[in-house]
C-alpha positions as MATLAB code, in Angstrom:
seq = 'XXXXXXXXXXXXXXXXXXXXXXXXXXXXXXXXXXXXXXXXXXXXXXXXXXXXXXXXXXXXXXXXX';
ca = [
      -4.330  -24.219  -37.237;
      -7.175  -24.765  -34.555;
      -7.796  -28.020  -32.593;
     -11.177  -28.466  -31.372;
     -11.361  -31.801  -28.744;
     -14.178  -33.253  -27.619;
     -16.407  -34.604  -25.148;
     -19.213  -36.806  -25.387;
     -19.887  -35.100  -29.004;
     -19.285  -31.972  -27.789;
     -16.527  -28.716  -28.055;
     -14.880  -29.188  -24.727;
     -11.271  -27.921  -25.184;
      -9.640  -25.621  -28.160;
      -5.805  -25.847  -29.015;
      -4.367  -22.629  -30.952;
      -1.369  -21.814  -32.448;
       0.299  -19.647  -30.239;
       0.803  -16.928  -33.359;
      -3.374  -16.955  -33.154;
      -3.364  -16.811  -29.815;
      -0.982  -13.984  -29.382;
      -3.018  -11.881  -32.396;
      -6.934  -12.703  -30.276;
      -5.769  -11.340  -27.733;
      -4.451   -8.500  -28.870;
      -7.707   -7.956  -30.762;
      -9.462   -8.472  -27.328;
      -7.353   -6.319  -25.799;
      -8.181   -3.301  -28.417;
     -12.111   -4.005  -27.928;
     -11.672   -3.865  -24.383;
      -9.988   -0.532  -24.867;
     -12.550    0.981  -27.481;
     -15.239    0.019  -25.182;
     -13.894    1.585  -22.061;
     -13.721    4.923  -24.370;
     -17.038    4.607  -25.528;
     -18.350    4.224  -21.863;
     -15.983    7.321  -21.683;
     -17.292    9.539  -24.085;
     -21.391    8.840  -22.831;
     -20.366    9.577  -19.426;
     -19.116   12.808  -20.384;
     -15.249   12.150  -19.735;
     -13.360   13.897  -22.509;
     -11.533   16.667  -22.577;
     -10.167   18.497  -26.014;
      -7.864   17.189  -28.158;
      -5.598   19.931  -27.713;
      -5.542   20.166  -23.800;
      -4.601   16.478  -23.839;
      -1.671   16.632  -25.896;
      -0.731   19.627  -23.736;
      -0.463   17.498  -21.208;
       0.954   14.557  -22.583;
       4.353   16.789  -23.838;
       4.078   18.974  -20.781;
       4.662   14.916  -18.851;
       7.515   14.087  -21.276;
       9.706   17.315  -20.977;
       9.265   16.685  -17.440;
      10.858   13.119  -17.756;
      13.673   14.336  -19.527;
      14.853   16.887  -16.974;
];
């Protein structure tokens, strides 16, 4: 449930449940993510699928040593 208070006829303060809070930020959280990678991707830093995964397994085995 939301809780909108406020002052002199206007929105001034919103109270959440903390279950809606926890889930917008979250879904702020992923947009801020998908927008760093699509700044990424026109800037021309990518690399192949392939390459990355490489190196993401070569950086686990590594921890496990």
């Amino acid at each position: 449930k939301t809780v909108i208070i406020t002052k002199n006829g206007r929105g001034y303060t919103v109270v959440i449940g903390l279950q809606d809070y926890r889930q917008l930020t979250a879904e702020l959280e992923l947009l801020r993510t998908l927008a760093e990678a699509h700044d990424d991707v026109e800037q021309g830093r990518v690399s192949p699928i392939k390459e990355t995964f490489d190196d993401i397994r070569k950086a686990l085995l590594s921890r496990e040593e």
